[in-house]
mmCIF file of the N, C-alpha and C atoms, coordinates in Angstrom:
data_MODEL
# 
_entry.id   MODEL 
# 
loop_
_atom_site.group_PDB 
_atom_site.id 
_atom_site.type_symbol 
_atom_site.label_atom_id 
_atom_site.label_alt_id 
_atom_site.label_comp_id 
_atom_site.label_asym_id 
_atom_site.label_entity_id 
_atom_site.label_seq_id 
_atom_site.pdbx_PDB_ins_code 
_atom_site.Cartn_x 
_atom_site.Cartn_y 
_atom_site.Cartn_z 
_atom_site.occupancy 
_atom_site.B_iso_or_equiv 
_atom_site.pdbx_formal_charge 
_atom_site.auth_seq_id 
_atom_site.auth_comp_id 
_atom_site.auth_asym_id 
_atom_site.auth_atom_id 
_atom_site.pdbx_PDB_model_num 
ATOM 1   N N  . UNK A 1 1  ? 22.918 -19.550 26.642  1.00 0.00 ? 1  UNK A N  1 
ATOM 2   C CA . UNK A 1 1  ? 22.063 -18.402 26.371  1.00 0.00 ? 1  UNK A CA 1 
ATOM 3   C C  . UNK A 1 1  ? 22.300 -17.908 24.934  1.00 0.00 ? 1  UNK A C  1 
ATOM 4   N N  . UNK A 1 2  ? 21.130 -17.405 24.390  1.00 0.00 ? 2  UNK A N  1 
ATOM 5   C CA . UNK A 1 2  ? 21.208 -17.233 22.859  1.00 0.00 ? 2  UNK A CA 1 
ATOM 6   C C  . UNK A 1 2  ? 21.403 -15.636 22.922  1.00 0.00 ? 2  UNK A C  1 
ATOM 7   N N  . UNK A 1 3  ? 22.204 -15.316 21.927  1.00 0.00 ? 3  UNK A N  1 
ATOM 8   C CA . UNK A 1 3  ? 22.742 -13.587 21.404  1.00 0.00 ? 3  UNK A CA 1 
ATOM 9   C C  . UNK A 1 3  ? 21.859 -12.885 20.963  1.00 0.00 ? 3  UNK A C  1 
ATOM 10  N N  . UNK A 1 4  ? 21.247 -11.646 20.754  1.00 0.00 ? 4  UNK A N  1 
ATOM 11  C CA . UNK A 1 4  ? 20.305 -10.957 20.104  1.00 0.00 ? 4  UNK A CA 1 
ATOM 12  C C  . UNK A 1 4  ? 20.840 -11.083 18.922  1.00 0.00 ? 4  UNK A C  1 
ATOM 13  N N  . UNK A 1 5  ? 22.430 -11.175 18.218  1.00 0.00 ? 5  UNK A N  1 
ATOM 14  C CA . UNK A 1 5  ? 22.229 -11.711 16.953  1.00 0.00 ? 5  UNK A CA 1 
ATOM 15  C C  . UNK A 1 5  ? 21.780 -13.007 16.030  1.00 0.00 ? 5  UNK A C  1 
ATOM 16  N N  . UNK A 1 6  ? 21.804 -14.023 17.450  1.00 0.00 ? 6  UNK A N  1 
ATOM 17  C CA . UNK A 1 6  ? 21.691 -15.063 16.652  1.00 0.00 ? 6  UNK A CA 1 
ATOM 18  C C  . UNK A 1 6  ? 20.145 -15.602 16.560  1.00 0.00 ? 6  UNK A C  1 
ATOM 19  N N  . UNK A 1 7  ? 19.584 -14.568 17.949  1.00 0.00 ? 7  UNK A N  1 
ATOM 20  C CA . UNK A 1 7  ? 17.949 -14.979 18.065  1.00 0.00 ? 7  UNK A CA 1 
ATOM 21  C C  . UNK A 1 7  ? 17.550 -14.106 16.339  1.00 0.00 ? 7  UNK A C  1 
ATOM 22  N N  . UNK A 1 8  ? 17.909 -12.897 16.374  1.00 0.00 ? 8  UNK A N  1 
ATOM 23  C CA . UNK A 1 8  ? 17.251 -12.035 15.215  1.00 0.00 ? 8  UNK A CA 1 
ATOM 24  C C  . UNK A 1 8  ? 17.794 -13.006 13.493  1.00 0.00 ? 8  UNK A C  1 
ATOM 25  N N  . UNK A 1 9  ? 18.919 -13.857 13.673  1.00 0.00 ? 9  UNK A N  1 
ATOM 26  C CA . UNK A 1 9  ? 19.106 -14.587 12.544  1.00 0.00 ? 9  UNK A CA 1 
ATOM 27  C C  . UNK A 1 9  ? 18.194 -15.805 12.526  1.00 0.00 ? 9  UNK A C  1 
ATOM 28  N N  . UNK A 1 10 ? 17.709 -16.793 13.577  1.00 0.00 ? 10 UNK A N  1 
ATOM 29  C CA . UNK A 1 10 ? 16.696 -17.333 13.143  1.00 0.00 ? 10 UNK A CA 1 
ATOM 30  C C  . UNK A 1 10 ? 15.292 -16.891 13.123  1.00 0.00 ? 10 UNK A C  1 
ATOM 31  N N  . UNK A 1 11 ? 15.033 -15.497 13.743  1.00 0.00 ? 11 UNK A N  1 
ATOM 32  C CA . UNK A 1 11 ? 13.550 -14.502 13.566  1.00 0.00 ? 11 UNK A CA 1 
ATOM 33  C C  . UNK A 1 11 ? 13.625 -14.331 11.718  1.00 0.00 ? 11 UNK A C  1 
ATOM 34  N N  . UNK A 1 12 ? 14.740 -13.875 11.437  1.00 0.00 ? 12 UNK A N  1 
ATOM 35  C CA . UNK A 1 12 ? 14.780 -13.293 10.039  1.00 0.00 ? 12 UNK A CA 1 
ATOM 36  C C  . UNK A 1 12 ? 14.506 -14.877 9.099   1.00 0.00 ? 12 UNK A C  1 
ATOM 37  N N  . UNK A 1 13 ? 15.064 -15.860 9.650   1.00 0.00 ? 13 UNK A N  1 
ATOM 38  C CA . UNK A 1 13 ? 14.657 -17.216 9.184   1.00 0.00 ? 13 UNK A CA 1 
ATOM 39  C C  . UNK A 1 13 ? 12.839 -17.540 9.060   1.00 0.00 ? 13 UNK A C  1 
ATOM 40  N N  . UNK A 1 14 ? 12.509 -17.709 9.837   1.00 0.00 ? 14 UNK A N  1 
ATOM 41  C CA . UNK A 1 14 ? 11.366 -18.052 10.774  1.00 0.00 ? 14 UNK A CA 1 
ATOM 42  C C  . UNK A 1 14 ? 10.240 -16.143 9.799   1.00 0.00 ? 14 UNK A C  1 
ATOM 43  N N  . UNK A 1 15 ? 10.464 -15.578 10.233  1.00 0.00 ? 15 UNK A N  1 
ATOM 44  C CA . UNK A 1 15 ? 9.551  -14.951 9.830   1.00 0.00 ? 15 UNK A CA 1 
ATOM 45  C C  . UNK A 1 15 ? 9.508  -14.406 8.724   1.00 0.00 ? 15 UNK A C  1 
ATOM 46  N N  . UNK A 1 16 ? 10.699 -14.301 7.519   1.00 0.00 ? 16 UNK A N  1 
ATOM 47  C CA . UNK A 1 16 ? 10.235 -13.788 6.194   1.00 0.00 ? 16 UNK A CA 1 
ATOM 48  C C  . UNK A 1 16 ? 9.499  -15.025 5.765   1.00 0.00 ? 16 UNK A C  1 
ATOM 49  N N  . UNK A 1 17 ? 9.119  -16.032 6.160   1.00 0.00 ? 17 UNK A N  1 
ATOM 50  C CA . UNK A 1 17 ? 8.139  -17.224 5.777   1.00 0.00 ? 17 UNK A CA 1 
ATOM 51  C C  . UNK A 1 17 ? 6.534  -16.900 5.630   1.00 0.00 ? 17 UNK A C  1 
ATOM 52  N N  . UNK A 1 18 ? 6.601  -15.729 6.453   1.00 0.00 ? 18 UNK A N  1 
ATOM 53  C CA . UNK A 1 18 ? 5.223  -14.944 6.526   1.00 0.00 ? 18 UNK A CA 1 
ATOM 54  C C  . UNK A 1 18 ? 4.822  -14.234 5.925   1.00 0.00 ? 18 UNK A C  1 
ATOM 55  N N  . UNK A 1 19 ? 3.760  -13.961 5.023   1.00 0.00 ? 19 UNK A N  1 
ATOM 56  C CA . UNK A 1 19 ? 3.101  -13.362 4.170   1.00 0.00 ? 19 UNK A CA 1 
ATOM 57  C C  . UNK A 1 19 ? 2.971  -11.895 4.732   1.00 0.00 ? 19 UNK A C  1 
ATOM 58  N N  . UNK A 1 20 ? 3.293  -10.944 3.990   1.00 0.00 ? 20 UNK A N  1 
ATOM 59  C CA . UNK A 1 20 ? 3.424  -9.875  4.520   1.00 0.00 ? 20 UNK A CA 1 
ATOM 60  C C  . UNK A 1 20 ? 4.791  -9.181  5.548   1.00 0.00 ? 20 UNK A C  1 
ATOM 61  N N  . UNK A 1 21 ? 5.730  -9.563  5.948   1.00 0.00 ? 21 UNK A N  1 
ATOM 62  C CA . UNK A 1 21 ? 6.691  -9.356  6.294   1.00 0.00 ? 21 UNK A CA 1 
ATOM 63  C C  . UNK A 1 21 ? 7.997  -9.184  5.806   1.00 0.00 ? 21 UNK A C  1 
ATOM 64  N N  . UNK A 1 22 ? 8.061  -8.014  5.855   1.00 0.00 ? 22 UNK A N  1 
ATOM 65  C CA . UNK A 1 22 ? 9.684  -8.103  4.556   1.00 0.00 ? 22 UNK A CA 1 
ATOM 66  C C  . UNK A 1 22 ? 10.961 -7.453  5.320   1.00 0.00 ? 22 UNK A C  1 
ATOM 67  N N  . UNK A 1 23 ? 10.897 -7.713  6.580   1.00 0.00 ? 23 UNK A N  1 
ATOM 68  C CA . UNK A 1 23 ? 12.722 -7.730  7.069   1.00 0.00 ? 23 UNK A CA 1 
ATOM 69  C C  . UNK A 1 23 ? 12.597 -7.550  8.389   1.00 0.00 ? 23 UNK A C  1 
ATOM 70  N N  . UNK A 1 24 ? 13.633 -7.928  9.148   1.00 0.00 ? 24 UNK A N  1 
ATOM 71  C CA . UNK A 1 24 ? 13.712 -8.457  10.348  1.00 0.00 ? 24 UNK A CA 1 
ATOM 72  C C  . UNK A 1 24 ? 14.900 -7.295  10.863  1.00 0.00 ? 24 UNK A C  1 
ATOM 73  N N  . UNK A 1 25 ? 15.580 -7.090  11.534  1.00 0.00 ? 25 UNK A N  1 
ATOM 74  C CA . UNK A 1 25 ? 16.729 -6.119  12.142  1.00 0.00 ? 25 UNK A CA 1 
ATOM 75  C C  . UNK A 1 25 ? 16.725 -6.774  14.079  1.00 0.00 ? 25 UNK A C  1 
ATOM 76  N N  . UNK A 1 26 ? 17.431 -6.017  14.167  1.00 0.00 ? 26 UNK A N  1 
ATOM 77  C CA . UNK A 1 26 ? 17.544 -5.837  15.850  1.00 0.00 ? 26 UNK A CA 1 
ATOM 78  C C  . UNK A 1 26 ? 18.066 -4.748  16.557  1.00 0.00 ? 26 UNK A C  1 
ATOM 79  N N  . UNK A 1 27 ? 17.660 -3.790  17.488  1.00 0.00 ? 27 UNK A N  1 
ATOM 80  C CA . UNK A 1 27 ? 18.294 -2.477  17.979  1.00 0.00 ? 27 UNK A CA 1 
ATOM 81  C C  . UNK A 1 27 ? 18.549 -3.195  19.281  1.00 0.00 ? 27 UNK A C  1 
ATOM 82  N N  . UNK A 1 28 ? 19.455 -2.918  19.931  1.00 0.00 ? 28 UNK A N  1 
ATOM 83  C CA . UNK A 1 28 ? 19.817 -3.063  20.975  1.00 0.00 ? 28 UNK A CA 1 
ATOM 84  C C  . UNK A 1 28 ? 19.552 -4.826  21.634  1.00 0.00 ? 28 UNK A C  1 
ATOM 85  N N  . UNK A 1 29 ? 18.484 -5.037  22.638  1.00 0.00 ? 29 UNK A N  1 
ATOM 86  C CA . UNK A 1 29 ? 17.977 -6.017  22.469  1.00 0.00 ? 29 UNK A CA 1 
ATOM 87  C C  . UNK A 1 29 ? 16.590 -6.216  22.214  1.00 0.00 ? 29 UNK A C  1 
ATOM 88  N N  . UNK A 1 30 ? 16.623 -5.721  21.336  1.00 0.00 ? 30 UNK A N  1 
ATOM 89  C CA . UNK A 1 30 ? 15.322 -5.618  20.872  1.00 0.00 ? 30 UNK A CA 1 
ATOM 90  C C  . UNK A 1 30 ? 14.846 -6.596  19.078  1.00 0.00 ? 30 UNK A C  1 
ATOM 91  N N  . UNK A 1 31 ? 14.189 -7.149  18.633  1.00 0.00 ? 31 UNK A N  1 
ATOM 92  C CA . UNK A 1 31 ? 14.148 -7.854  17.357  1.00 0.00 ? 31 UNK A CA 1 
ATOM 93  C C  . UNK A 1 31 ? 12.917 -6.896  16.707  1.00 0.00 ? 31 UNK A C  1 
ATOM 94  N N  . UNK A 1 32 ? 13.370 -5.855  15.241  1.00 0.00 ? 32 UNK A N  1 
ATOM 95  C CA . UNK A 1 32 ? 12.230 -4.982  15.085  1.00 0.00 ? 32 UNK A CA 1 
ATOM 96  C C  . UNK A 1 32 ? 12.043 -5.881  13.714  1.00 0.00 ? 32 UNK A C  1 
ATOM 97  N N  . UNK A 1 33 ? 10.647 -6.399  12.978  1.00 0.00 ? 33 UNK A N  1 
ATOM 98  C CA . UNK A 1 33 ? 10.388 -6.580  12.277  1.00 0.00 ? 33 UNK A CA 1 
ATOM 99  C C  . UNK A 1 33 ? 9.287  -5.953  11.548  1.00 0.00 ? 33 UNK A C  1 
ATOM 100 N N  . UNK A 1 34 ? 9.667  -5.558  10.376  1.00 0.00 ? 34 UNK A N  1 
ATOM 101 C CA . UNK A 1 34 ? 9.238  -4.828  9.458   1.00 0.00 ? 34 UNK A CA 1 
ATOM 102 C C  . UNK A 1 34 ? 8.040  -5.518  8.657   1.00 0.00 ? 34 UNK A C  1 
ATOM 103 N N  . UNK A 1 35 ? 6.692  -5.292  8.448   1.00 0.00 ? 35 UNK A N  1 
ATOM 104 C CA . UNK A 1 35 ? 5.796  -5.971  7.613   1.00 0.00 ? 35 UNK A CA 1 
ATOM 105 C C  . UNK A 1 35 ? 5.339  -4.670  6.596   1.00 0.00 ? 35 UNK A C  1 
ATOM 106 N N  . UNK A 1 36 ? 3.987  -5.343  5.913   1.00 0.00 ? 36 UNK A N  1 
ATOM 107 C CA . UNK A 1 36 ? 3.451  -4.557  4.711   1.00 0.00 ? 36 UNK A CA 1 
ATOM 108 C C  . UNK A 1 36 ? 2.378  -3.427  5.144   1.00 0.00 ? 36 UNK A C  1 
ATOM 109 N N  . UNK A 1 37 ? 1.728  -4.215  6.234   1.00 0.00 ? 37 UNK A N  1 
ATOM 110 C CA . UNK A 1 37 ? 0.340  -3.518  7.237   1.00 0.00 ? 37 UNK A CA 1 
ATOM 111 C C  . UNK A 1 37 ? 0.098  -3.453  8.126   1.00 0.00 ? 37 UNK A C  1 
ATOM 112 N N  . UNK A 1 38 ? -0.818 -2.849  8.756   1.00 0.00 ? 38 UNK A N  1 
ATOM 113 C CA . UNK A 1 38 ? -1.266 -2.628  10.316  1.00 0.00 ? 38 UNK A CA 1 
ATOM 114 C C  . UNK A 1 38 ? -1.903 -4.371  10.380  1.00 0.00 ? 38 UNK A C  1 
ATOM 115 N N  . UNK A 1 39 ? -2.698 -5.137  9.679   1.00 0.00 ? 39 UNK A N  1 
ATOM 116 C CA . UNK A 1 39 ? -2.942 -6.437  9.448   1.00 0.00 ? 39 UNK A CA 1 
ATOM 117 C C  . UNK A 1 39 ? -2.067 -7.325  10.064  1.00 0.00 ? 39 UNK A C  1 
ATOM 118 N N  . UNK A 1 40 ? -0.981 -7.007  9.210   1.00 0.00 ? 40 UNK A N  1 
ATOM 119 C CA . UNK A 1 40 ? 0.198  -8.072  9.276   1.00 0.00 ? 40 UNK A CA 1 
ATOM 120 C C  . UNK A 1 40 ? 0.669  -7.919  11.042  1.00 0.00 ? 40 UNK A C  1 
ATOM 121 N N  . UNK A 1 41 ? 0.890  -7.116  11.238  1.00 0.00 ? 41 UNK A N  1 
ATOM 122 C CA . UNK A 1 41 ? 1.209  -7.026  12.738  1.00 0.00 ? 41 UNK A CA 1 
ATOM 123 C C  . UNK A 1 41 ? 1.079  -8.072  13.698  1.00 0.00 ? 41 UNK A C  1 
ATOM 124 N N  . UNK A 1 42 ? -0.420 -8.808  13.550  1.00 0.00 ? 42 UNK A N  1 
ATOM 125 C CA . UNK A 1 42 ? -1.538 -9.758  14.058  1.00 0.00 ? 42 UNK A CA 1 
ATOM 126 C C  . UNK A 1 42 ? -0.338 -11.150 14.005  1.00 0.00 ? 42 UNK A C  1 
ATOM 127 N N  . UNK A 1 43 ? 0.402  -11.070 12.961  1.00 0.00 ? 43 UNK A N  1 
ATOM 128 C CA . UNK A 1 43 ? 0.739  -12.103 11.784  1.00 0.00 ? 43 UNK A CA 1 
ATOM 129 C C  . UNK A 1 43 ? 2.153  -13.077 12.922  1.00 0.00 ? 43 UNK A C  1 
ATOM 130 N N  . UNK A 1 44 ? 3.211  -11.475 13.809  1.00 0.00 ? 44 UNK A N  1 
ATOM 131 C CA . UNK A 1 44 ? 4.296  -11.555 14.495  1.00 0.00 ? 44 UNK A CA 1 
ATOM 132 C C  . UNK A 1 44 ? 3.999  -11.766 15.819  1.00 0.00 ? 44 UNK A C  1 
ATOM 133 N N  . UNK A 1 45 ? 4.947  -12.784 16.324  1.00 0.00 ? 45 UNK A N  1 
ATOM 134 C CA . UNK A 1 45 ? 4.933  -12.848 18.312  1.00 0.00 ? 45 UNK A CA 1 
ATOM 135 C C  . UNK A 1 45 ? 5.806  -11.513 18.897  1.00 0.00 ? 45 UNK A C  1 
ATOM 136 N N  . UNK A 1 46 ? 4.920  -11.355 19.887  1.00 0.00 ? 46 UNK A N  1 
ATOM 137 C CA . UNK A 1 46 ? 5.638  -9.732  20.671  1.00 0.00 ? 46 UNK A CA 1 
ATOM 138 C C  . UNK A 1 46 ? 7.189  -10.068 21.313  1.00 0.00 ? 46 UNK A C  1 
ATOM 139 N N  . UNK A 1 47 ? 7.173  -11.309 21.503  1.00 0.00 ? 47 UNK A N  1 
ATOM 140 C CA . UNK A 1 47 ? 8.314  -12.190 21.989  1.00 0.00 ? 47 UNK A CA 1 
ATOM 141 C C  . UNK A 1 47 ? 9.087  -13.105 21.252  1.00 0.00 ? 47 UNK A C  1 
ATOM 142 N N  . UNK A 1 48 ? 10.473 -13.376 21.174  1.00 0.00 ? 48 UNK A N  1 
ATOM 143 C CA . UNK A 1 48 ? 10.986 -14.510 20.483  1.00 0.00 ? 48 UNK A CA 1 
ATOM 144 C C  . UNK A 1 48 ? 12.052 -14.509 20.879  1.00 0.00 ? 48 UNK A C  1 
ATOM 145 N N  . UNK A 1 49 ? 12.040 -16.064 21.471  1.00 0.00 ? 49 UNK A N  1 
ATOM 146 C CA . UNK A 1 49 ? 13.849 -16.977 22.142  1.00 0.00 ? 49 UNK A CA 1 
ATOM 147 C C  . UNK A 1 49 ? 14.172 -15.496 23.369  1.00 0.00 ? 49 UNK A C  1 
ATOM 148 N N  . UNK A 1 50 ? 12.596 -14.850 23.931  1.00 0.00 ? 50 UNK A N  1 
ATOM 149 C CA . UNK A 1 50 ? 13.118 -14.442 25.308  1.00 0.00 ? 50 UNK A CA 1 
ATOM 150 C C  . UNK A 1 50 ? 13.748 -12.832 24.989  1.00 0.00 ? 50 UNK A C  1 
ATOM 151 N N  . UNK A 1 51 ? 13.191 -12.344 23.930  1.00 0.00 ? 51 UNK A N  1 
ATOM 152 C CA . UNK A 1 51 ? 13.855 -11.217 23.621  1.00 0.00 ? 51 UNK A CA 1 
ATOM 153 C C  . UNK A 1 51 ? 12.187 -10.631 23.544  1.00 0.00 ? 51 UNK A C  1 
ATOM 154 N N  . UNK A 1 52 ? 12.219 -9.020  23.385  1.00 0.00 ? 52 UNK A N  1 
ATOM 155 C CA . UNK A 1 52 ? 10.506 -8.382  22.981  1.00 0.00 ? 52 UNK A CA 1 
ATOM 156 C C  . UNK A 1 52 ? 11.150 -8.111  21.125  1.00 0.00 ? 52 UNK A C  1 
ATOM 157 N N  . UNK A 1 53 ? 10.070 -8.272  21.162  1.00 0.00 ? 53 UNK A N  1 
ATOM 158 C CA . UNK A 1 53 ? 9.631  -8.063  19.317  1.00 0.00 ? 53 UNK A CA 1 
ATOM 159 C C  . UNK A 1 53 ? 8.701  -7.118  19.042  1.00 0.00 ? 53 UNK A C  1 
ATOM 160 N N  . UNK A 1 54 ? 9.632  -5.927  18.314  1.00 0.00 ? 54 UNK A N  1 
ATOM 161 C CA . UNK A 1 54 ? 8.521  -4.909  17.709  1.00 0.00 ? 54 UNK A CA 1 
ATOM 162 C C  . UNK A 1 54 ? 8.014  -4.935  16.674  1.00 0.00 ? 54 UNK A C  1 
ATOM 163 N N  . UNK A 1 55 ? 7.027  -4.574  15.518  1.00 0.00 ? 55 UNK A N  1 
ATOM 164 C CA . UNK A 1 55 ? 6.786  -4.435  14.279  1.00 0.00 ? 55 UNK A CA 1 
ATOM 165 C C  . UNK A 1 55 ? 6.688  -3.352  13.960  1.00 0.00 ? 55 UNK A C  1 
ATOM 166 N N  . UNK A 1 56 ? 7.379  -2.660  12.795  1.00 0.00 ? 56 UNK A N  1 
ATOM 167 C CA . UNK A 1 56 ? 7.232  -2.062  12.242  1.00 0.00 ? 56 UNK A CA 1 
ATOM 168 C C  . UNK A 1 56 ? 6.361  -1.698  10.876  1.00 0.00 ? 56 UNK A C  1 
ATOM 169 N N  . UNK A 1 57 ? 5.004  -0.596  10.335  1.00 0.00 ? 57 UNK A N  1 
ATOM 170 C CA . UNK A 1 57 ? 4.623  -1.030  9.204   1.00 0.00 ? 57 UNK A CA 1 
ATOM 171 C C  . UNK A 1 57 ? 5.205  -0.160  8.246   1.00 0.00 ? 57 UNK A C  1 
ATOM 172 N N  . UNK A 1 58 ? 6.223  -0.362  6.908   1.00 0.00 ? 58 UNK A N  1 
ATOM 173 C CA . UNK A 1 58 ? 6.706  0.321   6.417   1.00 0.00 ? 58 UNK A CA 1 
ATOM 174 C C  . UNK A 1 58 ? 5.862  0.445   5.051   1.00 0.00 ? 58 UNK A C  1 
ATOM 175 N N  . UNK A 1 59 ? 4.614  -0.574  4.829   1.00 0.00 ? 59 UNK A N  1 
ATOM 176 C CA . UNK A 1 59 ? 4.132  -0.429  3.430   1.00 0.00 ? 59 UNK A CA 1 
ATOM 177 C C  . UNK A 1 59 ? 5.234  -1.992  2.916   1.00 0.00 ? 59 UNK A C  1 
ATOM 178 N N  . UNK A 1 60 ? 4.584  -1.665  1.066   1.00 0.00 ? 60 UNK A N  1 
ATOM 179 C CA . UNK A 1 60 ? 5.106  -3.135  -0.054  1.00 0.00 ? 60 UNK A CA 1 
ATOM 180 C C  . UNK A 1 60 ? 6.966  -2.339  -0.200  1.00 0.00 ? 60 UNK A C  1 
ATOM 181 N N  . UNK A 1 61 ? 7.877  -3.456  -0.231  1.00 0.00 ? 61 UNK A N  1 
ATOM 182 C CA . UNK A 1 61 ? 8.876  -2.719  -0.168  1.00 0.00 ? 61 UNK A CA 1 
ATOM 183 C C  . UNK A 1 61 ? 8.702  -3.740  -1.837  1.00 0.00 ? 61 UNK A C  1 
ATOM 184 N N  . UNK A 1 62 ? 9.989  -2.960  -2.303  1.00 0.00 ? 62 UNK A N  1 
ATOM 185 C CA . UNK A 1 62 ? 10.348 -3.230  -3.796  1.00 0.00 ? 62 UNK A CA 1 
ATOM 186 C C  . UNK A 1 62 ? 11.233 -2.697  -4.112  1.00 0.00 ? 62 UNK A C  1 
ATOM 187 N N  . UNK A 1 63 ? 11.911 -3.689  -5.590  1.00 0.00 ? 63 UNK A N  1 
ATOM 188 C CA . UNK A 1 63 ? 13.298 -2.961  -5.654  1.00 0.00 ? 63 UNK A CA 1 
ATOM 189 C C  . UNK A 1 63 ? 13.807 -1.946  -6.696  1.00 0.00 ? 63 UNK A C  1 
ATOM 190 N N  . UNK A 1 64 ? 14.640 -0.671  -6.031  1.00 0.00 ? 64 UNK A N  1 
ATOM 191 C CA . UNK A 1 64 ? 14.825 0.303   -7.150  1.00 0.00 ? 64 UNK A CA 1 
ATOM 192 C C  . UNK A 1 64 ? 15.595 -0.372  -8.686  1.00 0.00 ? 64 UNK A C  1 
ATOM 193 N N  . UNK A 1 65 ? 15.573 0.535   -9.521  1.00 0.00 ? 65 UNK A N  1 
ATOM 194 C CA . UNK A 1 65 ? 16.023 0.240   -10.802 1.00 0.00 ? 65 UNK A CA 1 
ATOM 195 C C  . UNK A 1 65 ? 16.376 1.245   -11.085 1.00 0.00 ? 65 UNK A C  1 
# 
């Protein structure tokens, strides 16, 4: 049986590959992934390796200076 850490380490694999998605996490057993839009949402499975998958839309992330 696979760990919610190790499912959310190949989600974070597997889905920053996706246009619009910029970070992956996990609460409890839960895998929350973070995208750019209500769009992108369409983009993530509600499910992965047997765990539920949420999305979050936080907007373009970018880095401070």
């Amino acid at each position: 049986m696979v760990t919610i850490e190790e499912a959310a380490s190949l989600a974070r694999r597997e889905f920053l590959r996706i246009e619009g998605v910029v970070g992956v996490s996990y609460v409890d057993n839960t895998i929350v992934v973070y995208v750019e839009t209500e769009a992108d949402r369409a983009k993530v499975p509600t499910t992965f390796m047997g765990f539920p998958v949420i999305t979050k839309v936080v907007g373009r992330v970018r880095l401070l200076r």
